[in-house]
N, C-alpha and C positions, 0 to 999 in steps of 0.2 A: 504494500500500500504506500501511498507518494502522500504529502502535502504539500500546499506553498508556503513558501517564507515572503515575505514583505521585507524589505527592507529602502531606506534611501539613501543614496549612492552619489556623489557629484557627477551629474551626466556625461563628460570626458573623462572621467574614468570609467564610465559603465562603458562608454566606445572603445575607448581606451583594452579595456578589457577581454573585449568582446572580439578585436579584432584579432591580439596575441593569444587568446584562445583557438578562434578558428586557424591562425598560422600555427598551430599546435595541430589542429586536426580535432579538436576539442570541439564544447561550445559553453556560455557562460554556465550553465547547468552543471556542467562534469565538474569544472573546475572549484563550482563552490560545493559539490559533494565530496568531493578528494578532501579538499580542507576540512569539511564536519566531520567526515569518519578519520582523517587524523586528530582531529581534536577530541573524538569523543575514545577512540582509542590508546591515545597516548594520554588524556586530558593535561595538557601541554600546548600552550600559545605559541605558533611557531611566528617567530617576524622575523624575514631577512633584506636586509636594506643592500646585501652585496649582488649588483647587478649581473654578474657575472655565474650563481648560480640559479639566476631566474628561468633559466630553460631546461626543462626538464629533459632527462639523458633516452637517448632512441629505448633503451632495455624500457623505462618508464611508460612512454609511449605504445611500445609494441602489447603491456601489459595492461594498459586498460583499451585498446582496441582489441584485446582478446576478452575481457570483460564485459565491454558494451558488446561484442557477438555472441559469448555466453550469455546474457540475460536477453537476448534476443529472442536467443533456442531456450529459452526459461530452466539453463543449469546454475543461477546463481539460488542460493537457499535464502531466504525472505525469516525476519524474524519480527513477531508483534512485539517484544519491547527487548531492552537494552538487556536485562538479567537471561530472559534467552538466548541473547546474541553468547554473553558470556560462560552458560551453564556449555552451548556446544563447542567454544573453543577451548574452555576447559578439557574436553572428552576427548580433542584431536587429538 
């Protein structure tokens, strides 16, 4: 199950954003999922101001376009709240 977030953004950064994602092969969507599930995973703020490792490395890339075509073909597992996400990484 998906919801929306709301948020407001200064609009040249939302373009901003939106374009270095798609030059990614992304789109805004991915990129602010990547950051909730490291945030909610690590629960750790990451901020990096050094430009140079702004671009994520091909292995990165190659790994969520095999992602987005796993949940495509619906082999990603789906969890109703965060303690189940944890109970099954636990088991792994």
């Amino acid at each position: 199950m998906t919801t929306v977030i709301n948020f407001k953004t200064d609009k040249k950064i939302k373009t901003q954003a939106q374009k270095v994602a798609k030059d990614m092969g992304l789109n805004l969507s991915d990129i602010l999922n990547i950051y909730l599930r490291n945030f909610v995973i690590k629960k750790e703020l990451y901020i990096n101001l050094n430009e140079d490792e702004s671009h994520p490395s091909d292995e990165l890339l190659a790994a969520v376009k095999e992602m987005r075509q796993d949940k495509k073909k619906g082999k990603l597992k789906s969890f109703k709240n965060f303690d189940d996400l944890i109970t099954h990484l636990e088991k792994a």
